[in-house]
N, C-alpha and C positions, 0 to 999 in steps of 0.2 A: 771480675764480674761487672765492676762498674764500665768500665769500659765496653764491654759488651752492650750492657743494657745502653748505651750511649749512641752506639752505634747501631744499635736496632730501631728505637726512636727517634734521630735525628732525620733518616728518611719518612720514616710513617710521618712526624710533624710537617716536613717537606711538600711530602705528597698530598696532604690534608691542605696545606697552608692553598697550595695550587690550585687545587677543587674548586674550593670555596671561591677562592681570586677569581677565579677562574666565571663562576656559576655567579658571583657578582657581576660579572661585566657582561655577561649575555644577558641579565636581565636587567640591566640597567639601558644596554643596547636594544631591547624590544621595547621597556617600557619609553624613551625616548622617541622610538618610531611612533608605538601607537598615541604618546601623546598628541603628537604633532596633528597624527592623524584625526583624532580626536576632535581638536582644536579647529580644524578646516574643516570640520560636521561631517566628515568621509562615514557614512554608512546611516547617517541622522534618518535618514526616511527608513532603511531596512529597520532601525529599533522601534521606529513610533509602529510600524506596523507589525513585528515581532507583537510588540505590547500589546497592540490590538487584540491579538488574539488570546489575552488574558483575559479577557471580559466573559464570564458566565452569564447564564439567563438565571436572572434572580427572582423572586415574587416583588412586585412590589409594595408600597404600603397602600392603603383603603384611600387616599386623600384626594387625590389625581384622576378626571374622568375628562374624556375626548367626547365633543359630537362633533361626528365628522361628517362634513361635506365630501359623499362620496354618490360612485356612480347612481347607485339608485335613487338619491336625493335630487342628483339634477337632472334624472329621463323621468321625474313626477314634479318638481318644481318646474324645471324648466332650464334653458342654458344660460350660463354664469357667467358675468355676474349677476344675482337675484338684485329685484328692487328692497330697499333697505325695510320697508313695512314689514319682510318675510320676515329678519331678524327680532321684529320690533313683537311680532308676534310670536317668536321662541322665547324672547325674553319673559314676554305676561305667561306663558306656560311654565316655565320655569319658577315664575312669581308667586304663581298660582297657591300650593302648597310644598313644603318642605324647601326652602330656597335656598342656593347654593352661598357659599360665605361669596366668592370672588368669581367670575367670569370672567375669562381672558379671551378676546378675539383676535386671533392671528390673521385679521381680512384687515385689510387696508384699507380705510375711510378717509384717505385726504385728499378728494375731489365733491364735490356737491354735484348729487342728481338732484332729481325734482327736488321740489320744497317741500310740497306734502309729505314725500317719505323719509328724508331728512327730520323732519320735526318729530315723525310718528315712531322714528326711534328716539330718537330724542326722551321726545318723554316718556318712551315704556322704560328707558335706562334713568331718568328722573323718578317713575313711580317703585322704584325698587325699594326696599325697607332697610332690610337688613343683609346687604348682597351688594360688593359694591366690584363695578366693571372698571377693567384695564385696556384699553386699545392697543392696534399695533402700530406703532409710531417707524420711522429708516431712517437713517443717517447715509447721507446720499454730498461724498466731498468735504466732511466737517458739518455739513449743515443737517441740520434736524427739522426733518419731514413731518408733519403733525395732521391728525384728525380733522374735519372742518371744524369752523368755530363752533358750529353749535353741539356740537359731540365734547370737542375739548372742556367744554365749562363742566360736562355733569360729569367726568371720567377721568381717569387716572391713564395716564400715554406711558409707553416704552419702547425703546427701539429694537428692532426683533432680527437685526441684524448675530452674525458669526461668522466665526474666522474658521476660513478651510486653507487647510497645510498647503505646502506644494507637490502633493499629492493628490490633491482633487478633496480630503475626509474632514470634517468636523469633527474635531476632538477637543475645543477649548470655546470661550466666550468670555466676550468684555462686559462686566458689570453694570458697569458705568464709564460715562465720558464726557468731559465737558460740563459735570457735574447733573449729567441726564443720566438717570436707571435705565439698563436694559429692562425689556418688556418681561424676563423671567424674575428680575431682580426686584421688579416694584410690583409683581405679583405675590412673589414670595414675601416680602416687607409684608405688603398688605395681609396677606394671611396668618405670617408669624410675627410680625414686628420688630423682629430682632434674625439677623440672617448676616449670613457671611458680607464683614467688609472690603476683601480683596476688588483687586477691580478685575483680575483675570482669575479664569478658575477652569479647569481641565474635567468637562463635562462626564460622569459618572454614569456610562449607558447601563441599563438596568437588564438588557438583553436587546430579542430580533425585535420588528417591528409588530404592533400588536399585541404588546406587554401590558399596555395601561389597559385599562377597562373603556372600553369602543363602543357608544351608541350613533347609529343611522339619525341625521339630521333631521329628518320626514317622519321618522318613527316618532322621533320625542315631539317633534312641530304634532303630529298626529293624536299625544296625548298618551303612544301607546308603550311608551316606558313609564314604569312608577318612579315618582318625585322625589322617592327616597332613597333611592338611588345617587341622588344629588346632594341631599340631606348636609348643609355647614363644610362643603368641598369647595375645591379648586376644581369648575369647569372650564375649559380648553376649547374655543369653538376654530375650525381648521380645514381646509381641504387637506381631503385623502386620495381624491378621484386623481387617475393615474393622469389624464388630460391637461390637467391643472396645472402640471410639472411644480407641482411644491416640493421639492424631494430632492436631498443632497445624501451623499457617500457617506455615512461613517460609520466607527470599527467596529460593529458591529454586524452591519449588514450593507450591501452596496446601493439599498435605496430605503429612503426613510423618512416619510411626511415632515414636514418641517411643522407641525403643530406637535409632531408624537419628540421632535427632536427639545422642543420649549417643554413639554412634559420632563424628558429627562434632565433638562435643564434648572426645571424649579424643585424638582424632586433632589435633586443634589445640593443645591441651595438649604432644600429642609431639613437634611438628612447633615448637612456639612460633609459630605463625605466626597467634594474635590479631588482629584488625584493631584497628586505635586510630586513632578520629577526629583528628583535627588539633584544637590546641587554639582554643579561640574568640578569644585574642586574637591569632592569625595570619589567622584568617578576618577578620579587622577589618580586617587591616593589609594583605589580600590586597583586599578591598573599596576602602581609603583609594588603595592603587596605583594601583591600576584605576581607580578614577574621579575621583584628581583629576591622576596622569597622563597618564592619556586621553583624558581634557581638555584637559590643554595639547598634547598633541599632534592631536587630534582639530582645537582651534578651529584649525590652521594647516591644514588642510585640506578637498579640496573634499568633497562631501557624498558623490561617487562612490567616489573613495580611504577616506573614511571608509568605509562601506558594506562595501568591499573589504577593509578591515582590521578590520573588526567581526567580518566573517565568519573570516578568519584568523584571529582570535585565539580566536574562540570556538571553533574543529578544533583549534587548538593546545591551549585549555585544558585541551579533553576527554579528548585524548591525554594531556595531563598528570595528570589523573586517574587514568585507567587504568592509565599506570603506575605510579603513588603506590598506586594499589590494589592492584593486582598486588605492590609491595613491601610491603604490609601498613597501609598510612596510607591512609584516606577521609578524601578533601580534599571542603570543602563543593560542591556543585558547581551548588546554584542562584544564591546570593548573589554571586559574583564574572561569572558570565555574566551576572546582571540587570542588574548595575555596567555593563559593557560596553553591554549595548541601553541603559539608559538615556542615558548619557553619548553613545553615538551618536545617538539621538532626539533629547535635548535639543539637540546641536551642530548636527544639520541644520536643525533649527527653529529655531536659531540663527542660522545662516548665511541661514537664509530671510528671517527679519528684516531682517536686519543687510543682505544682496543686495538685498530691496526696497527699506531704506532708500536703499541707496548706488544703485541705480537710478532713483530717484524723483533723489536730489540727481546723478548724469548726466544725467539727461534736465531736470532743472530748469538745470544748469552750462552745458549744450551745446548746447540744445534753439536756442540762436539761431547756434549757432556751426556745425553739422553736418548736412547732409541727412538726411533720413530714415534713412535706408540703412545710412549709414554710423552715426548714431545708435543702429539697431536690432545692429548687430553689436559695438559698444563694451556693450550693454549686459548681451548673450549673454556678450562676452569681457573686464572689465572692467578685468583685470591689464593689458591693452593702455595703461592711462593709468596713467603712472608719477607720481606726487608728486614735484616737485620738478623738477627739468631731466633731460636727458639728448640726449647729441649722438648727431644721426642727419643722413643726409644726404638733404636736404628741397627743396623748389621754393616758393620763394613770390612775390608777384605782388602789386604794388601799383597804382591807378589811380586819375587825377586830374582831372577834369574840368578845359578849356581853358578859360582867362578866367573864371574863375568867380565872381570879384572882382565881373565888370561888370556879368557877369551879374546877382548877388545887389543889386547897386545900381539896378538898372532894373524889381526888380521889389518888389510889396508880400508884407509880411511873410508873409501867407496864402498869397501864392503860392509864395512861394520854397519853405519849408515843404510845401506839396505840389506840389510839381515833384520836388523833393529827394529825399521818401519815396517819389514812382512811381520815381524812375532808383535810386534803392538797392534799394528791393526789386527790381526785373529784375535787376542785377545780381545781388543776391544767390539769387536762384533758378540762377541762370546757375551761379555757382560750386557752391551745391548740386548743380545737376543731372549736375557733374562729378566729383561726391564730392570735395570741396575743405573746408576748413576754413576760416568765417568768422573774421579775426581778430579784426580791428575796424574800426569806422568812424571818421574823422578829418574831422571837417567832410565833405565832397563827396567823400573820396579812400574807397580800399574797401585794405585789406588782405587777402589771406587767401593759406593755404600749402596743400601736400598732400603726402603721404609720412606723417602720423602725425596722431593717435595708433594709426589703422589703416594698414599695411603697404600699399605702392602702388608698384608698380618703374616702371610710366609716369605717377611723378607729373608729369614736366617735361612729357609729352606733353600731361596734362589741363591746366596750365596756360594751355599756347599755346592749345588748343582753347578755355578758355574765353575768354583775350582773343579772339582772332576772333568767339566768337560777342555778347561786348560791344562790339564794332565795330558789329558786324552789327546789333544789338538799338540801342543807339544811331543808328545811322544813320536806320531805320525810326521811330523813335518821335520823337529830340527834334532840337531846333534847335542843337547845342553838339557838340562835339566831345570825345573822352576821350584820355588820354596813358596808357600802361600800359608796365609796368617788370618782367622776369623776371627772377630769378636762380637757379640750381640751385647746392648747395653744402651742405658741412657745418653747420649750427646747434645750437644749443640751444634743445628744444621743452620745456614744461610748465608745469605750476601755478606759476605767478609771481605774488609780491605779498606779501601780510602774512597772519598770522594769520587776523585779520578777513575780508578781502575779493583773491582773487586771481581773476587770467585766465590760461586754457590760451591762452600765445604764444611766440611766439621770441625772442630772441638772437642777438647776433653780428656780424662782419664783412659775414659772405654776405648778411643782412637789411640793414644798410646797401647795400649795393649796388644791391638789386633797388629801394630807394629811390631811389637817386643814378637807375637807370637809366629812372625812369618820368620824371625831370627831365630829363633829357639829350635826349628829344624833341626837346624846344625848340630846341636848340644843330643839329637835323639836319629838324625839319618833318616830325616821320615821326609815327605813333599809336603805334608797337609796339614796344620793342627789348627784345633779349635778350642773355645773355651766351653768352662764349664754353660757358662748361659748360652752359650749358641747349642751347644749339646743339649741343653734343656727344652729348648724348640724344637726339636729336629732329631731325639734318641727315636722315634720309632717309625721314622721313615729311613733311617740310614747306618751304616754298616761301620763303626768306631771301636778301636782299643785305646783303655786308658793309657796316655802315655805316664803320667806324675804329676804331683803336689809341685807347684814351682812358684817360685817370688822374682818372680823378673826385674830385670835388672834395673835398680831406682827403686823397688818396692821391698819393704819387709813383710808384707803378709804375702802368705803363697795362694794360688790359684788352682784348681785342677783343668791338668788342658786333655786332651784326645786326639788322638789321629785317626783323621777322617779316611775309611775305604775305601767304601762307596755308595751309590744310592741302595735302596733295601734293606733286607733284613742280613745278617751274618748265616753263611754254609753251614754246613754240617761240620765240613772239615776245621773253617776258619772258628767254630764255637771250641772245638778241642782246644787249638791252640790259644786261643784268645783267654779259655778259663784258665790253664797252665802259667801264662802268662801272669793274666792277673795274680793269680795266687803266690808267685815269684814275688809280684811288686809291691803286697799286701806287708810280705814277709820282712822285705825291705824298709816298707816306711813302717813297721813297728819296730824297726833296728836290728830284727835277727837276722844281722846279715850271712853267717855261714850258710841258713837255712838256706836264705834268698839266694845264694851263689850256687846251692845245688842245684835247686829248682830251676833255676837261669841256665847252666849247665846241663841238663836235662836238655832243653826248648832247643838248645843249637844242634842237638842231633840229628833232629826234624828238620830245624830250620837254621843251618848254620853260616846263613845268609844274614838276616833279620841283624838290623842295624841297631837297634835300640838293644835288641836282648844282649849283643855283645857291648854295646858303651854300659849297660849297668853292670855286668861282669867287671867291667874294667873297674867301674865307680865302687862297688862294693869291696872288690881289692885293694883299695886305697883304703877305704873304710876301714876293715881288718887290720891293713898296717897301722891306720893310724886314727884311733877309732876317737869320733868328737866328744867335746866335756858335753853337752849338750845334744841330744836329738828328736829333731818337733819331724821329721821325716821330710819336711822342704825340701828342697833341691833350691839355694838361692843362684841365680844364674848371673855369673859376672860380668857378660858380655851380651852383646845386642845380638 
């Protein structure tokens, strides 16, 4: 047994050890590629814009208010740019009642027009109380652009510059530089005092454009918005007018006022709610998981399961995303899905090799051993062939051509040889045709079993049908006679033998038997017998007389075996004899042997042919002469 179990798991370890080996080095092999690829930005712009499309339209908070310079502002002001006194006069409305904490002008004031209107904003942004302005300051080559003097003395500057990808989209902004605030940076300071230190920050769009709350330039210069609407905010003053071309791409929408772009600039500032990419050497380590875990789990299964967990994993990832997005982290999010297809490709095309290979060496392993049929569904189902043993409870069948000795001596070698191969091949079609498994051949004798490596709950049934129809096919064709041995019982089936070279066979006690029982013929003159457990399958589909209790040879406990008819139920005629019969053999194995000698006596006048009723005649006349100290009714049989 040890040996067995040794040999059954030395390949399973094998075959496991390989997988694995195996599903390591493809994914070590993708994760490799896509580092690389990784690493030389291959696909950088598809993820920033992937990402893009993460952004929802959010509400935003009460804090943030735009007056926009837009068309209907300047067909009633006038064309832009306005003289600076217009401004100077939005400011004193604004002044007026309820006044805003902070005013941010996204206009450019680093040229001097006249002096009078220069001054007259001047000092409207001097008479403000509690409201203090930020200009728009540029960084133009390192150097910083600034308000005229007399604007810069009462006002807070920032440079209102941002970085667009090489994609054309504003997705991020420098803080600071050179120890200068961006113009959202030292707005936001200003209103909150305390705000994000980084000097870069991946602008946080709130949605499309038209998110903040949008008052008409002329309207509020008009008086005809209320103040409290401004009430301790951050107003935004900005063109909106399409003319103006203030308006850059980002992921949100493909155009977007560059004052509503500093709204969601400071709002993300307030809010600290930055996006920050994941660093690169997580993305690696996210990649290295992925594809050379998923490897090893991918190579253990089928290409369907794979398939089915590629796809789950790839809903999973995305959701993972979206939440990591949603909490402020953009996770890569093409690099670790390609990891996944790949690793999945590679494994099926794996498996596809690896399935031909192993179906080319089944059908090379079994192609002598299995009918077609059954052939073609081992190769569909190939786990059905276990490496190594495994006890199943099986039918197997042995057959031995009579005399074959004399046979083979009376003929020349050419003919023996084809005599030979016509009666094994019939047989062997015969047991094919019953879905049986060829075991092997033994000089003249045929082994084969049925029950595995394909599942058969009427294996014992095919058996018997196939002896009958090897009766039958013998009878028609040749001049000899065949002896044939059933037994149904537990064994051990599988890959047996060495490293080098094994055969799909059986094991065991129950395979001795069905040998013992194709010999034991001889001892009764019958073609066919079977045991008691193949009988037990198969008493009411098929036509059997008991032959006797027997202890085959090597065994001391006896057996009950039977000779198989045929298929069906027993005649009218054969039930006479077959009860007569029994009732002989009854008489016998309770020791009354005179009884049993008339009874037997009897049955030969009907049937003074019947080979067994004349060897127990014989046997019970021994009996008589020489009657045992002992009798359990066995028949122990001293020859094969």
């Amino acid at each position: 047994m040890e040996k067995l179990f040794k040999i059954q798991m030395q390949p399973l370890r094998s075959q496991l050890f390989t997988k694995l080996r195996n599903g390591i080095l493809i994914g070590l092999g993708i994760f490799a590629t896509l580092a690389i690829l990784f690493e030389i930005g291959l696909f950088a712009t598809w993820h920033e814009k992937l990402s893009d499309t993460l952004y929802t339209q959010q509400q935003p908070p009460n804090d943030i208010v735009i007056i926009a310079i837009d068309d209907t502002s300047i067909s009633e002001i006038g064309r832009f740019p306005w003289d600076r006194n217009v401004y100077a006069k939005l400011l004193e409305q604004l002044n007026s009642t309820h006044p805003p904490r902070v005013i941010g002008f996204d206009i450019s004031f680093l040229e001097n027009s006249d002096i009078e209107n220069d001054a007259a904003l001047a000092k409207s942004i001097s008479d403000l109380k509690n409201t203090k302005v930020v200009l728009a300051a540029e960084m133009s080559d390192s150097r910083f652009l600034e308000p005229i003097p007399q604007l810069k003395d009462v006002t807070f500057n920032g440079y209102v510059n941002t970085i667009s990808d090489s994609d054309g989209i504003t997705r991020r902004v420098n803080l600071w530089e050179g120890g200068i605030n961006s113009f959202s940076q030292q707005i936001a300071s200003t209103y909150l005092s305390e705000v994000q230190e980084e000097k870069t920050t991946r602008i946080n769009y709130l949605g499309n454009p038209g998110t903040f709350s949008t008052y008409s330039f002329i309207d509020v210069l008009n008086g005809e918005i209320d103040n409290s609407n401004f009430a301790n905010k951050i107003v935004l003053i900005g063109a909106t007018a399409e003319d103006l071309h203030d308006t850059q791409s980002v992921p949100t929408s493909a155009k977007m006022s560059g004052v509503e772009i500093q709204a969601n600039i400071i709002q993300t500032l307030l809010d600290q709610s930055g996006k920050k990419s994941e660093a690169n050497i997580l993305t690696l380590v996210t990649i290295f998981m992925v594809s050379v875990v998923g490897s090893i789990i991918f190579v253990l299964l089928s290409p369907l399961m794979i398939l089915i967990a590629t796809f789950g994993f790839v809903i999973f990832y995305i959701l993972y995303v979206i939440f990591s997005f949603d909490s402020g982290v953009i996770r890569n999010i093409i690099y670790p899905i390609l990891a996944a297809v790949f690793v999945a490709v590679a494994n099926v095309i794996y498996k596809y090799l690896t399935e031909n290979a192993e179906k080319k060496f089944i059908r090379k392993a079994f192609s002598f051993y299995l009918s077609e049929s059954v052939l073609n569904h081992l190769l569909e189902n190939p786990h059905k062939i276990k490496l190594g043993g495994e006890r199943k409870r099986l039918t197997v069948l042995f057959s031995d051509i009579a005399g074959f000795t004399s046979i083979s001596e009376s003929m020349q070698a050419h003919q023996l040889a084809e005599l030979l191969n016509n009666y094994l091949t019939k047989m062997t079609e015969i047991v094919f045709k019953n879905e049986g498994v060829l075991d092997k051949y033994i000089g003249d004798a045929v082994m084969a079993f049925w029950g595995a490596p394909v599942e058969n709950k009427d294996h014992a049934l095919a058996a018997c049908k196939t002896a009958l129809e090897m009766q039958k096919t013998i009878s028609e064709n040749f001049d000899f006679t065949a002896r044939v041995g059933i037994n149904t019982g537990e064994m051990v089936v599988g890959n047996m033998g060495s490293d080098q070279r094994f055969d799909y066979s059986l094991l065991g006690d129950n395979v001795n038997l069905g040998s013992r029982l194709e010999g034991i013929n001889k001892q009764y003159g019958t073609k066919i017998c079977i045991s008691q457990s193949t009988y037990d399958e198969v008493k009411d589909k098929v036509a059997v007389r008991k032959l006797d209790t027997v202890a085959v040879k090597g065994k001391k406990t006896g057996v009950p075996i039977y000779e198989l008819l045929h298929m069906g139920r027993p005649t009218k005629d054969e039930i006479g004899f077959l009860d007569v019969f029994e009732k002989a053999r009854k008489l016998y194995e309770k020791g009354e042997f005179a009884k049993a000698l008339a009874v037997f006596k009897n049955v030969t006048k009907d049937y003074p042919n019947d080979q067994a009723t004349l060897i127990y005649i014989e046997r019970i006349k021994e009996l008589i002469k020489n009657p045992p100290d002992h009798w359990d009714g066995v028949y122990h049989a001293t020859s094969k």
